[in-house]
Structure formats: C-alpha cells, structure tokens
C-alpha positions as CSV (number, residue, x, y, z in Angstrom):
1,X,0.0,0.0,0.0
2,X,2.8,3.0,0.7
3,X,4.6,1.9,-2.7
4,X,1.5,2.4,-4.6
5,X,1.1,5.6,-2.5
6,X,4.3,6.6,-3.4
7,X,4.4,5.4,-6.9
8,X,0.9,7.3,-7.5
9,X,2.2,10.3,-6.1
10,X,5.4,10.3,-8.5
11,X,3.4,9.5,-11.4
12,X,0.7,11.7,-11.4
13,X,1.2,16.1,-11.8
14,X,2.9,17.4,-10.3
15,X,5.3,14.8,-9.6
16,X,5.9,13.6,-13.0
17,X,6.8,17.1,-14.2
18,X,9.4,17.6,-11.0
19,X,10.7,14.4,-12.4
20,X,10.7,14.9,-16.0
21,X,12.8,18.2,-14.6
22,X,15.2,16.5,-12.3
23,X,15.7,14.1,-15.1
24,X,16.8,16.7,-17.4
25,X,19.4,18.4,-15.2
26,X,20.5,14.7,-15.2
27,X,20.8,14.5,-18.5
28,X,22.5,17.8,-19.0
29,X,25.6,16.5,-20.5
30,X,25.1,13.0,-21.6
31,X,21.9,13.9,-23.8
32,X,21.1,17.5,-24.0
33,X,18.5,17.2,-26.8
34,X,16.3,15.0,-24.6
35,X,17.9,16.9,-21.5
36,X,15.9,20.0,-22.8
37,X,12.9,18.2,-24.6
38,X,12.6,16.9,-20.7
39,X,12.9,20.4,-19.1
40,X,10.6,21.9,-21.6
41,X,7.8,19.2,-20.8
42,X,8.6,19.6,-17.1
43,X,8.1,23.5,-16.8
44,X,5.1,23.2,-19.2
45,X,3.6,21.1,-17.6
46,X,3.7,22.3,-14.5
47,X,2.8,26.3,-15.8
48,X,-0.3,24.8,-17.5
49,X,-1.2,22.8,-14.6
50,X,-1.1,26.2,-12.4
51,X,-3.3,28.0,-14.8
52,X,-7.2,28.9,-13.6
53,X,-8.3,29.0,-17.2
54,X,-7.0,25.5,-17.1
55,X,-8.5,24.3,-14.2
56,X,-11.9,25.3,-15.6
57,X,-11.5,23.7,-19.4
58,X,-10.7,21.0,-17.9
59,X,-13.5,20.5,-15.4
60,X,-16.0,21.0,-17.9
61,X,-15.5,17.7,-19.5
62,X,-15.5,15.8,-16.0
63,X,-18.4,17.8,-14.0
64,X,-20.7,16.1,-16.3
65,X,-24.3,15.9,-13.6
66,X,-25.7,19.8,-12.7
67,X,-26.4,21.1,-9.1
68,X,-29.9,19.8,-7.7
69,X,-31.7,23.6,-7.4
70,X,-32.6,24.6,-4.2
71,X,-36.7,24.3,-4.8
72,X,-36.1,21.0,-5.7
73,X,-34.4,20.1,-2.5
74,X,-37.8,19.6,-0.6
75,X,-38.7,17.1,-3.6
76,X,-35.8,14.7,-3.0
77,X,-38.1,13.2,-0.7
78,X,-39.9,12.0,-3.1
79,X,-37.1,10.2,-5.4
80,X,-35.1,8.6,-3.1
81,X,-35.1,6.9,0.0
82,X,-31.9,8.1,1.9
83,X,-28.9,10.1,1.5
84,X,-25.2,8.7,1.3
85,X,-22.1,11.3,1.8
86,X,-19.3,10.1,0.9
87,X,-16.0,10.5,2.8
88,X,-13.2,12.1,1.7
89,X,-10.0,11.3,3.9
90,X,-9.0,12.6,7.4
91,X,-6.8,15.3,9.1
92,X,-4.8,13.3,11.7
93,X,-4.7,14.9,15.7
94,X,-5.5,17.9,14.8
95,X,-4.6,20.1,18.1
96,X,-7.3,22.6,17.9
97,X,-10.2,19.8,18.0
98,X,-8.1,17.3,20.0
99,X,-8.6,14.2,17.9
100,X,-9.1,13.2,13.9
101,X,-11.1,15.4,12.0
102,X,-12.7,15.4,8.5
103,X,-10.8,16.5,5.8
104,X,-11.8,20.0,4.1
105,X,-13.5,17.9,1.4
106,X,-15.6,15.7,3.8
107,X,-16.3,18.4,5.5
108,X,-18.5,20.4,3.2
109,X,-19.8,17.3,1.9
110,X,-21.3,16.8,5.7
111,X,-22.4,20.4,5.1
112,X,-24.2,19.9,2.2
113,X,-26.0,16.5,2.8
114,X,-27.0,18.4,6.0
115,X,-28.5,21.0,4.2
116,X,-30.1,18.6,2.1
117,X,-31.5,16.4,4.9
118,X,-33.0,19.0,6.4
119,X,-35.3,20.2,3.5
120,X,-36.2,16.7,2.0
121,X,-36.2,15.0,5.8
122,X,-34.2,11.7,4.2
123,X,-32.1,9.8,6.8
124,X,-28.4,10.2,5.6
125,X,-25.9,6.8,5.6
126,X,-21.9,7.9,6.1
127,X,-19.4,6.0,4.1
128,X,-15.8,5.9,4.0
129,X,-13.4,3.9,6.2
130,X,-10.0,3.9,8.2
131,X,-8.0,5.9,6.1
132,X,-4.5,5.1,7.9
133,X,-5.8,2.0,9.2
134,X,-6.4,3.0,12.4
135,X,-9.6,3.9,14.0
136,X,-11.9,6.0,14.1
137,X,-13.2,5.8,10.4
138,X,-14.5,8.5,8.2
139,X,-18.2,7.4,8.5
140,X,-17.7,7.6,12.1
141,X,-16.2,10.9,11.9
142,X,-18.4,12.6,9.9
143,X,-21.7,11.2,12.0
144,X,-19.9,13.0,15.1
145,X,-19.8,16.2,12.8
146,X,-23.6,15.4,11.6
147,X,-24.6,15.3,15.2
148,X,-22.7,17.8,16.9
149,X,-22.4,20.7,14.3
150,X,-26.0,20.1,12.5
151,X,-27.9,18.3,15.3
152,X,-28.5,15.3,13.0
153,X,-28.3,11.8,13.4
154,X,-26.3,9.8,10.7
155,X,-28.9,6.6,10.1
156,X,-26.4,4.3,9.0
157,X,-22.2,4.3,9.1
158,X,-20.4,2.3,5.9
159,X,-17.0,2.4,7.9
160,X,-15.1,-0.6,5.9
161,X,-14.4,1.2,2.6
162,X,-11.1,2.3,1.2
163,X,-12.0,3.8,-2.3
164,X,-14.8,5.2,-4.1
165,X,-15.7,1.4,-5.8
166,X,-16.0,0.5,-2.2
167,X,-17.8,2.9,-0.8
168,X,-20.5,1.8,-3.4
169,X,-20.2,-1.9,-2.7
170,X,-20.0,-1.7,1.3
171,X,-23.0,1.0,1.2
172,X,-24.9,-1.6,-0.7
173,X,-24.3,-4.4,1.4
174,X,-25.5,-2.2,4.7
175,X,-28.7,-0.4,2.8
176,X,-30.1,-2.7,0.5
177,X,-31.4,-5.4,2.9
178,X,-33.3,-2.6,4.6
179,X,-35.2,-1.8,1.3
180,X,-32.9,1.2,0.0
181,X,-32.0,1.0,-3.5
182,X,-33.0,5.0,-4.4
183,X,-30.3,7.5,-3.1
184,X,-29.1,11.0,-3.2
185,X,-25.6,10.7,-3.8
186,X,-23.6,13.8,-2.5
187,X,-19.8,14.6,-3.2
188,X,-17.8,17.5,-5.3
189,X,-19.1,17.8,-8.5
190,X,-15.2,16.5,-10.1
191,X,-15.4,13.5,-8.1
192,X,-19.2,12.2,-8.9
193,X,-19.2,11.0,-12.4
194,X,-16.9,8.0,-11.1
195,X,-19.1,8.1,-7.6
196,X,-22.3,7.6,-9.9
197,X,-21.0,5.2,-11.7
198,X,-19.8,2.8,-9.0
199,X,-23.3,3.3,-6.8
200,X,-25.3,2.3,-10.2
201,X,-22.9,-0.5,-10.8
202,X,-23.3,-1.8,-6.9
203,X,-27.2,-1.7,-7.7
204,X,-28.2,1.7,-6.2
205,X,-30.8,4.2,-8.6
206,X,-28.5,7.5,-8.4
207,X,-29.7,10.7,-7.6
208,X,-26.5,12.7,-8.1
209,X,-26.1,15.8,-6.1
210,X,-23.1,17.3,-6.6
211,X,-21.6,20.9,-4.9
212,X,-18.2,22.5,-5.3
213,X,-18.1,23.2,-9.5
214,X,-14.5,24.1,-10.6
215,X,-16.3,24.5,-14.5
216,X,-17.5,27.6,-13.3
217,X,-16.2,30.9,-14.6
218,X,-12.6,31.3,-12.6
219,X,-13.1,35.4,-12.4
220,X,-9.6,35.4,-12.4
221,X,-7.3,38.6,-12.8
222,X,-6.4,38.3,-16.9
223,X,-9.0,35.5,-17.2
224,X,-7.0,33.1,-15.4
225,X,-4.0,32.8,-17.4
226,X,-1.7,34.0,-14.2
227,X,-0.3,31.2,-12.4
228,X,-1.9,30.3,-9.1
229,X,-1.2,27.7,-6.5
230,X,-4.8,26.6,-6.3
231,X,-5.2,26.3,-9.6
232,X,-1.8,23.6,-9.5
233,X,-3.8,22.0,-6.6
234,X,-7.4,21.5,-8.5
235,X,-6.0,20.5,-11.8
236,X,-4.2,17.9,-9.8
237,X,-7.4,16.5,-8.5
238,X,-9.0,16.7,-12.2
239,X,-6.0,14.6,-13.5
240,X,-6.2,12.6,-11.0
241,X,-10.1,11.9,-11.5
242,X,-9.7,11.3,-15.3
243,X,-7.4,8.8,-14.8
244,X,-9.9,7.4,-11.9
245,X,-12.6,7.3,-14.7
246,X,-10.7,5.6,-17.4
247,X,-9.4,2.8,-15.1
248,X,-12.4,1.7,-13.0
249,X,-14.4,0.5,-16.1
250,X,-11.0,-1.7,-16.8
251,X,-10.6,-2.8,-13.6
252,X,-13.9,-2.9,-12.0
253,X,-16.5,-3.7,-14.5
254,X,-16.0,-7.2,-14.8
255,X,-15.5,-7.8,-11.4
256,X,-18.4,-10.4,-9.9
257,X,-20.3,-8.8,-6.8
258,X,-18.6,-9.3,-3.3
C-alpha cells in the first residue's frame, strides 16, 4: 500500500513534471537534446497545470451531472429513499479539536447533505473507512460532525471502505437489505461521475447531487491565465479523476459482486 502511494504520487502532476525536470538536469551533458525536450515538458507542464483558465477547461468535461436547485431540494423526498455522503479522507490529531477530524472535502460534503436532509427529511448513511488503518473511520467521523455541528443523526455508518468502488459496494451491502435502493448521492461535482457510476454499478438508482463546481467561470485577474497555487492544486485533482474514470471501467467492471 505505501509503494502504490508513493508510486501514485510520483506518477501523477505534479510529480511527474518535477521528475521529467530533475531528469533533465540529469541528462544535462550526456543527452542534452532530450535533457531540454525533458525540461521543456517539465516547466510546461507544471505552468499549464497552475493556470485557472486551465482548471476550468478542464472540469468541464469531467463535471458532467448539474447542481440539484434549491426548490427541488424539498422534492428529494420523493425520489429517493436516503442520503449517502461520501467520505473524503481525514486530518490526523488535529490540536485545535483534540482528535481526527474530517478532511476539508468531507467536511463540506457533511455540510451539504445536512443542508439537504434538512429540506427533504431523508435519513443520511456515512461511508468511508479507516484511512490510515487506524480507528476511528471516516463514516464515524463525519456522523460526530452530523450530530454535533447540524444536530442530526447519521442513520447508517459504511466504515469498511477504502475507495470510491468501495464505498459503493460496502454501502450496498449495509442499505439494500433494509429496502434502499434510491439514493441521493452527495460529493464534489469533479469526483461524482466516477461516484455515480460505481453506486449504479453496486445496484443503487443514483440521484447525483453534486456541490463544489471548478467549470464555473474562474473570475480570475487576466481571465486566469496568471499562475496560481490553487489552480496547480485542483488541476491535480482533475487529472487525477480522469485517470480514476478511465481505469475503473478496466478494472472494476467485470468484477463479480462481493
């Protein structure tokens, strides 16, 4: 598990263009042709990858499912049976809370299904496991948040699941013997084209609701061709999901159901 975290990490932006640099200094005297073909792809790279305007071509072919508007909230009621949140990783002892907190992500995904709940009155599941191994899990975590910040009670915890595939297959195993199959899926609008398609795979009718758009217009000084550390941050996320949504139909589709 920590070479394939490592590997992934080298692999994808922007490690592969640090490399593709270091590589080149490498290279300085024995092939300088590829030395600077190297560099060049490097630096590239990594500008184009920093670039708002990129960020938000880019998302516009992977934030495929629009925002549920807010007078159709109340409605959800009617089109699904329960709310999943998904979890998305964990900040470790964090000293101002005093123990493991969501991550940034999970966080306004708690947020939003709260908001959500609230207005169709659907119970909400958690999902998402022990992301260093150790307890508690996501699912856990976030309930606490549900309960504490929002005064809701999560219904159901999914606290077994390691990736998005499995959040889909442990969340059916828990849900569908008590008769729900209809769901309001929430997560970041980048991530839930993947998310929808492993919930419908695992059985589940998807109700995608999806918050947190990078397509929209970036507003950016010089319409966003100045580079920006965020941007560097969110186009590695949208790389990272492309690739996420050309491999699970390879690797997942043919899998028989655990």
């Amino acid at each position: 598990m920590a070479f394939r975290y490592i590997l992934k990490h080298l692999l994808l932006p922007p490690g592969i263009f640090l490399l593709l640099i270091l590589l080149a200094w490498w290279l300085r005297r024995r092939a300088p042709r590829l030395a600077s073909a190297c560099f060049v792809g490097g630096f590239a790279g990594i500008w184009l990858m920093s670039l708002p305007v990129v960020v938000e071509w880019s998302a516009r072919g992977i934030e495929r499912h629009p925002a549920i508007q807010l007078d159709e909230w109340a409605s959800l009621g009617e089109r699904a049976d329960a709310i999943v949140v998904l979890g998305g990783g964990r900040q470790r002892g964090d000293p101002a809370w005093g123990a493991d907190q969501s991550s940034w992500f999970a966080q306004e995904r708690v947020r939003y299904a709260a908001r959500l709940s609230r207005a169709s009155a659907l119970p909400i599941a958690t999902s998402g496991g022990l992301h260093y191994g150790t307890p508690p899990s996501e699912a856990q975590i976030m309930a606490e948040q549900l309960a504490v910040d929002y005064g809701l009670q999560a219904r159901w915890q999914e606290g077994q699941s390691r990736t998005t595939w499995e959040n889909a297959q442990r969340s059916a195993e828990l849900l569908q013997p008590q008769g729900v199959k209809r769901i309001v899926l929430v997560t970041q609008a980048w991530h839930m084209q993947r998310a929808v398609w492993c919930f419908e795979q695992a059985g589940f009718d998807v109700v995608p609701a999806p918050f947190g758009f990078f397509s929209v217009a970036n507003g950016e000084p010089l319409g966003g061709w100045l580079p920006d550390g965020r941007a560097l941050w969110r186009n590695t996320l949208l790389f990272n999901e492309a690739v996420g949504l050309l491999a699970y139909p390879l690797v997942y589709a043919s899998e028989p159901d655990e």
